[in-house]
N, C-alpha and C positions, 0 to 999 in steps of 0.2 A: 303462348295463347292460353287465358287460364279455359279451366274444361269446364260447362256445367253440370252444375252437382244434379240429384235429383231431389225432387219437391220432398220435403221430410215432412212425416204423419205428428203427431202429438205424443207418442210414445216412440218415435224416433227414428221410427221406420221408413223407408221410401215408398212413393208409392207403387215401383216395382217389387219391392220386396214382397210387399203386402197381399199384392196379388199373384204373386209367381208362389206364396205358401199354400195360398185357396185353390189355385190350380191345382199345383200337386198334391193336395189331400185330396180330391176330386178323379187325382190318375187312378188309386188303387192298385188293381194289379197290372195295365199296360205298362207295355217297356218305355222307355224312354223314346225309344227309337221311332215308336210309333203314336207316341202321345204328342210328340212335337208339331203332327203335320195337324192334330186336331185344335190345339189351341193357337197356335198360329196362325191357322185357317181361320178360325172365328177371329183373331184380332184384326185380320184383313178384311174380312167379310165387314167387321164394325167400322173398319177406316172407310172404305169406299162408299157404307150405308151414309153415313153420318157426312161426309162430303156431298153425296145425291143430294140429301134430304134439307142442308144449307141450301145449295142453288138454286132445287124447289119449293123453297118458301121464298124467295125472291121473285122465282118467275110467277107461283100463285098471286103473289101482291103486283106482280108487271107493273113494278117502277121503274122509270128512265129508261135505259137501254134495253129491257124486259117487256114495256109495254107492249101489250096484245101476245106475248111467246106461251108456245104451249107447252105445259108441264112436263106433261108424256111425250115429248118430241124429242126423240135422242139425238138428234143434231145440236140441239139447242145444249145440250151436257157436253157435244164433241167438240162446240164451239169455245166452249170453256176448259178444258181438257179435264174433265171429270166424268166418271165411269156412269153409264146409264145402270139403275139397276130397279128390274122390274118388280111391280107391287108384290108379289108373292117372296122376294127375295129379299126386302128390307129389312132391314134390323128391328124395327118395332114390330113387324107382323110376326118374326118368327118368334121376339120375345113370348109375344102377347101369345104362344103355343109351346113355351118351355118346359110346361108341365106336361104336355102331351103324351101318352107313351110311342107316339109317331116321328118326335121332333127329329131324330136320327135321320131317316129318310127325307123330311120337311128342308134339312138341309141343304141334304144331296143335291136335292132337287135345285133348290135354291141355289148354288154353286154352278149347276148346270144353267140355268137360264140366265146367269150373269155370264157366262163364258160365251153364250150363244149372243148376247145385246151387245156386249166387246169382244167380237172374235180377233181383230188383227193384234192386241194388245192380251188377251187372256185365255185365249183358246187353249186346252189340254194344261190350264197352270195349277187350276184349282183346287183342290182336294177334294173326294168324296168318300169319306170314310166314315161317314157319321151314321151309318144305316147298320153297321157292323154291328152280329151279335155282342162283343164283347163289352160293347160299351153302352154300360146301362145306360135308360134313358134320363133315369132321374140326377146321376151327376153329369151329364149333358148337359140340362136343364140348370143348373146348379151353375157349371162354366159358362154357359148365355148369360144367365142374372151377372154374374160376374163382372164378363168384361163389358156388358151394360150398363156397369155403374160407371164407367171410365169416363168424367165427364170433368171441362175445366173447373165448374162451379162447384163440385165436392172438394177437389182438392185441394181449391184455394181454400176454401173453410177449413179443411184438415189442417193444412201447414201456414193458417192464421193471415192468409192471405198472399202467399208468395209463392212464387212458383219458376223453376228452374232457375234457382239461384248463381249466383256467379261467383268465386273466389276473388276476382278483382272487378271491377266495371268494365267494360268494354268501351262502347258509348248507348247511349238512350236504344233500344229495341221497343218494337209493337208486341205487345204481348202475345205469348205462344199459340198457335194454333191447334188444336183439337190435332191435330194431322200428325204434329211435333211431338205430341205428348205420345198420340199411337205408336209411333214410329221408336219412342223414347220403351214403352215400353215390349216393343217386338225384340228390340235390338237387347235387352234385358233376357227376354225369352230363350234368344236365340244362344246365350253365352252360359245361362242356367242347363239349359240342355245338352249343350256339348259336354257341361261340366258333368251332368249327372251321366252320358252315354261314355264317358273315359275315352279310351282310342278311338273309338269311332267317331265320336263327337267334332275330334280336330279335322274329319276328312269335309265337316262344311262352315267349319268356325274357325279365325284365325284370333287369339286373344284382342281385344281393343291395344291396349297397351303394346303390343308387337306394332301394329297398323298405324297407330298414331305418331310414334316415332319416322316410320317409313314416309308416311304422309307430310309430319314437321320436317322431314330432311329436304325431301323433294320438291316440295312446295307447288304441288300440280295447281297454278292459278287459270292457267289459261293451254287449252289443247285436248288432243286426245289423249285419252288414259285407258289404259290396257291390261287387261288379265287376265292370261290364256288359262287359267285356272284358277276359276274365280271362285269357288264354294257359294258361299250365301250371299256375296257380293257388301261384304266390311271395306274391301280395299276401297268400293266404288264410295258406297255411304259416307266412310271418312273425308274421302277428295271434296263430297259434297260441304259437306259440315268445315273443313277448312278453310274454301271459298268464301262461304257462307259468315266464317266468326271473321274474316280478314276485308271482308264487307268487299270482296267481289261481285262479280256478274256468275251468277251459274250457269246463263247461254253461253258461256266461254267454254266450258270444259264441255266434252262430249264423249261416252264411257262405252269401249269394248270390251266384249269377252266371252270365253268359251267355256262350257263345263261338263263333264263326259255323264255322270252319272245324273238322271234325270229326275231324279228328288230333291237335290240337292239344287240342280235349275230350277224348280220351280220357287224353293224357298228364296231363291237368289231374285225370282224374277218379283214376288209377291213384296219380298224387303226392299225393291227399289219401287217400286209402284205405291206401296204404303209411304216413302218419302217424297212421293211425287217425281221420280229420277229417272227419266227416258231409258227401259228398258230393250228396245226393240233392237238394238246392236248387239244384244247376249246371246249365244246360237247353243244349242246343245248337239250333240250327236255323239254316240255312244264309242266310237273309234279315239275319241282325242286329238289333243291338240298337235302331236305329232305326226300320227298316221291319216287326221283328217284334218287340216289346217281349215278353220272357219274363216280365216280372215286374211288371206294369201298375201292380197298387196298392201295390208294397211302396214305403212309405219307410224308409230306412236309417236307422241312428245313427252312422255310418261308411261314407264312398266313397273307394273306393282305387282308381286304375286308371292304367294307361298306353296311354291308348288311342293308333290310329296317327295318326302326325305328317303333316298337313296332306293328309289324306287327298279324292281327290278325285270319287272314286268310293261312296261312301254313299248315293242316292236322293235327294237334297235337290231335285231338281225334280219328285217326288212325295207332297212335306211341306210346301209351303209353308206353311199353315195349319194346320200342328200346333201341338195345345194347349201343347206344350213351351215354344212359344219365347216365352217372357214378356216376354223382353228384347230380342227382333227377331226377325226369323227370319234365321238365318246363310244366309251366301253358299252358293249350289250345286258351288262349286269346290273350297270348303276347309272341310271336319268341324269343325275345334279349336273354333266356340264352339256347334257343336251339340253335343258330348258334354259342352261345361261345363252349356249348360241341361239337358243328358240329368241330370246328376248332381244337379243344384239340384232338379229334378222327383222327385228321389227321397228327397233329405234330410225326416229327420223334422224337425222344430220346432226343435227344441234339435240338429239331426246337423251335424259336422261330413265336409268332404272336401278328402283332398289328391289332385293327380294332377300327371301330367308332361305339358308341351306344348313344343310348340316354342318359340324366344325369339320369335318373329314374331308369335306370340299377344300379347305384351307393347306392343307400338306400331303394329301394323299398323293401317290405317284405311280401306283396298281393300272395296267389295262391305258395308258398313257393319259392318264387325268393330269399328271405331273406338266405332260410335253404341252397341254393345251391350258393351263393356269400358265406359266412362260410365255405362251405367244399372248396370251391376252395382257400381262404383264408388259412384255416388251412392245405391245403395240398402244401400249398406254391408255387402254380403255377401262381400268382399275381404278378408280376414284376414293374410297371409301370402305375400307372393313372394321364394324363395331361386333364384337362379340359379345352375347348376351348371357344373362345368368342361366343356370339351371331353376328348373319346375316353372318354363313363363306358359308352356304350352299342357294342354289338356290330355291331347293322343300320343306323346309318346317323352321318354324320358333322354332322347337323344341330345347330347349341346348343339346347340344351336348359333348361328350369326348370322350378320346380315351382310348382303356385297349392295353395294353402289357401284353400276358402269359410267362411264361417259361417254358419248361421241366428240364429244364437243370441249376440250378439256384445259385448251389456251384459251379459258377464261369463264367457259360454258356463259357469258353475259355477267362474270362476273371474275376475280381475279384469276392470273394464270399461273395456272398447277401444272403446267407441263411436266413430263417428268416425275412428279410424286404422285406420294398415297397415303390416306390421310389415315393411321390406326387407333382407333377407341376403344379399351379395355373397360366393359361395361361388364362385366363380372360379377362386380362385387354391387351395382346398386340395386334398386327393387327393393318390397318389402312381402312378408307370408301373408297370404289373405285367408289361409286357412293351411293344417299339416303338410297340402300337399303343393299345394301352387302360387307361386309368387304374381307379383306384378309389379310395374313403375309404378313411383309417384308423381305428382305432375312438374317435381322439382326436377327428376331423373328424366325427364323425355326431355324438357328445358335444356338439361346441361349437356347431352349428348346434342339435339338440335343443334344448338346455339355454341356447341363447339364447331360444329362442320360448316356451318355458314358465318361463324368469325373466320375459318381459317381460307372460304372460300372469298370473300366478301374483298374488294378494293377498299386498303385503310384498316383492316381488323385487327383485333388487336391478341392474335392468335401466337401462343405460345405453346411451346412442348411441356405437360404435366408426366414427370416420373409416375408410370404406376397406371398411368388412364390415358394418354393420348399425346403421339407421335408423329410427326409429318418425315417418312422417309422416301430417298428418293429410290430412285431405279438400281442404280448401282447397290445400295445400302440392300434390297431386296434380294439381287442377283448375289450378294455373298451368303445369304440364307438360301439358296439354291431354291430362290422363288415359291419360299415356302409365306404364309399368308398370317398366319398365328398372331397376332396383339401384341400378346405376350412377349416374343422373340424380340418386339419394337417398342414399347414399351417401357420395359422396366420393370424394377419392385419399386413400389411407392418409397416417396422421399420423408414424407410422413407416417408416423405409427397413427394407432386409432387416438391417442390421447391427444392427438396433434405434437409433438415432439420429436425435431428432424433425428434422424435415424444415428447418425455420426452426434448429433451432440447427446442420444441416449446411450450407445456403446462409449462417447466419454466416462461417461458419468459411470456407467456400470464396469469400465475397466478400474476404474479411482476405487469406486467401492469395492473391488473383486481383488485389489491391488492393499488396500488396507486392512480387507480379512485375511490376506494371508499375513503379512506382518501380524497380525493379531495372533494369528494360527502359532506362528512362529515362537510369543514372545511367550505361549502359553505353556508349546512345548516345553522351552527352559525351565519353566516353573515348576513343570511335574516332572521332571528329570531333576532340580533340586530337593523333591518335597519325599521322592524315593530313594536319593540317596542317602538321605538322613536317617531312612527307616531301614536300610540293608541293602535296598535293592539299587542296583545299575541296567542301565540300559545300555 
């Protein structure tokens, strides 16, 4: 699928770049931590103004299906499922008071009276922290003007007329919606600020480039899609945006999920609401998904999650004899194979799931992790282990991979894998995006993708690459004592970097290694003749 790029400025910039710099000279001294929920806040606040104030000039003109409707009638907004937002709340009134030294409070306010006109869809999501000493009012006023300019018609003059460009064509689209572009740049926001908050950042960001992979494997087109720990809600945005470029139905997929800390739901619930993405299946509650399961009987047809790496604090000496653990009950020190049964417990029949664990989940065998990677082995619900490079994540420096489950595995709707497990040695792709963090290119999600479904696919044309990807079966596992590693299956690549198979470079370097010594050799005799001459013997 190629990815769209973002609209490029005239000096080359995006136009998230551009404003994610103005932002942050505008933070000054707030933390990160807490300048996220304000500028975020306002780009919401400008998606749902700028939505109202479309419909409203429709129904002002009450043409066709509008005739005689009233403006102020928030039915007429629910009818269309766009957010009523009243006159004191809208983006131009509060503009039109940026300079104010009140606009701080002006907001608040305004945040409150849009939560109170959409209570079932907004109640307690919104942020009010605009009233806060800390933050002056003039670069308040300063980030209004800002994300005020965010309009189709600048950009397109900026980057000469084009806008969300594409590396390949796809087919003919309607040009992007103002909604598109917000949403294009929330999701900018949201990746700039996990970056700048470092560990804390990954507890509500999962990198794009992690998601997009999970999403090309799984290929959620149609179903429910689930994730009991969902941060900001990426896993869900991607599913959308998938659908979306493969020119699906979005009424098809239908998105659960659960998330313990309630800052982080709310940004979760603001990023699918700015996409337009039926948020009211998101639940928070502050126990989690273990100790407070939001969604008992759903099974999924799709689990997407990155939940946290080897977490040791979950409740696990309060579960011991939950029905979850079918395949043992995990250790009370470390989460990674309670959130695998967490997910297994939720797959429908036929649902597949990918998620990211730590590499330790793959060989450990501490507190019986070992005994319960073997029964998920031998009961053949191990589909898929890609290991990924180091630096792809923002919070923390641990290696990382990702498991694919199956329920459904004599064929999953497609060829049958009974019996094996497909291994991806993703290691070595990705590129630095900066000293500290890597990322895929859209070659690298392509060729992990597009390995897994040649290999899964009736007629593919799926072979074993030395070095990057293996299809072994059960037996070939059980003599690694059910250890999970790539590597172990894998191999050293058959090729060096030059491209040159590896046996015909040690030819060539044994000829030559085999000629300097004769050379050595015939050198010796030389200086053993040229010192005998002069007195000396050796």
């Amino acid at each position: 699928m190629p990815k769209a790029k973002s609209a490029k400025t005239q000096n080359n910039e995006s136009l998230e770049q551009k404003l994610w710099k103005a932002a942050d000279k505008l933070r000054k001294n707030i933390d990160a931590a807490e300048y996220k929920h304000i500028a975020l806040g306002l780009i919401f606040l400008k998606y749902i103004s700028d939505a109202f104030e479309q419909l409203h000039e429709k129904l002002v003109a009450g043409e066709g299906d509008y005739e005689g409707a009233d403006p102020e009638d928030p039915d007429e907004y629910k009818a269309e499922n766009v957010f009523f937002v009243p006159e004191e709340a809208r983006w131009s009134t509060l503009q039109a008071q940026a300079k104010q030294p009140t606009i701080g409070q002006l907001v608040d306010e305004a945040m409150e009276s849009i939560e109170l006109a959409n209570p079932k869809a907004l109640k307690g999501i919104l942020p009010k922290v605009y009233g806060q000493q800390k933050l002056d009012p003039t670069s308040l006023g300063g980030l209004i003007d800002m994300i005020g300019s965010i309009n189709l018609a600048k950009v397109k003059e900026e980057s000469g007329g084009q806008l969300n460009l594409e590396t390949e064509p796809i087919e003919p689209r309607a040009e992007p919606r103002q909604a598109d572009l917000l949403g294009q740049v929330y999701e900018y926001f949201l990746g700039e600020f996990a970056l700048a908050e470092g560990k804390k950042g990954g507890q509500f960001y999962t990198p794009e480039a992690v998601v997009r992979v999970l999403v090309e494997m799984l290929e959620p087109y149609k179903g429910r899609v689930f994730d009991p720990c969902c941060g900001s809600g990426g896993m869900f945005v991607q599913s959308e945006k998938f659908v979306s470029h493969h020119q699906g139905r979005l009424d098809d997929i239908s998105i659960y999920g659960q998330e313990s800390n309630e800052t982080t739901y709310k940004l979760c619930r603001m990023n699918l609401a700015i996409r337009g993405i039926d948020g009211s299946n998101i639940k928070w509650n502050p126990e989690g998904s273990f100790l407070n399961d939001a969604h008992k009987d759903l099974k999924a047809d799709f689990v997407i999650a990155n939940p946290p790496f080897n977490d040791s604090d979950w409740g696990g000496e309060l579960l011991r004899k939950d029905g979850r653990w079918q395949y043992g009950a995990p250790p009370v020190g470390n989460a990674n194979f309670a959130w695998v049964q967490h997910f297994l417990y939720h797959l429908a029949p036929t649902g597949a799931a990918g998620f990211v664990l730590s590499n330790g989940s793959l060989s450990s065998n501490s507190s019986g992790e070992g005994e319960i990677r073997k029964a998920l082995v031998q009961q053949d619900l191990v589909d898929c282990i890609v290991m990924l490079p180091t630096q792809l994540f923002y919070n923390t420096g641990i290696p990382a991979c990702l498991w694919f489950l199956s329920r459904y595995k004599n064929g999953n709707k497609n060829r049958d894998r009974k019996g094996e497990v497909l291994f991806i040695d993703a290691s070595e792709l990705g590129y630095m995006v900066n000293r500290r963090n890597r990322a895929f290119a859209e070659e690298d999600i392509q060729r992990i993708s597009g390995t897994y479904h040649e290999w899964k696919r009736d007629g593919g044309d799926y072979e074993d690459i030395k070095g990057f990807c293996k299809s072994a079966t059960l037996a070939e596992i059980e003599k690694h004592n059910f250890v999970l590693t790539p590597g172990r299956y894998v191999g050293i690549p058959d090729e060096a970097e030059d491209g040159v198979l590896f046996e015909d470079k040690m030819a060539v370097l044994t000829a030559e290694l085999a000629a300097q010594m004769k050379e050595a050799e015939a050198l010796d005799k030389e200086i053993k003749v040229q010192l005998a001459k002069v007195g000396f013997e050796l």
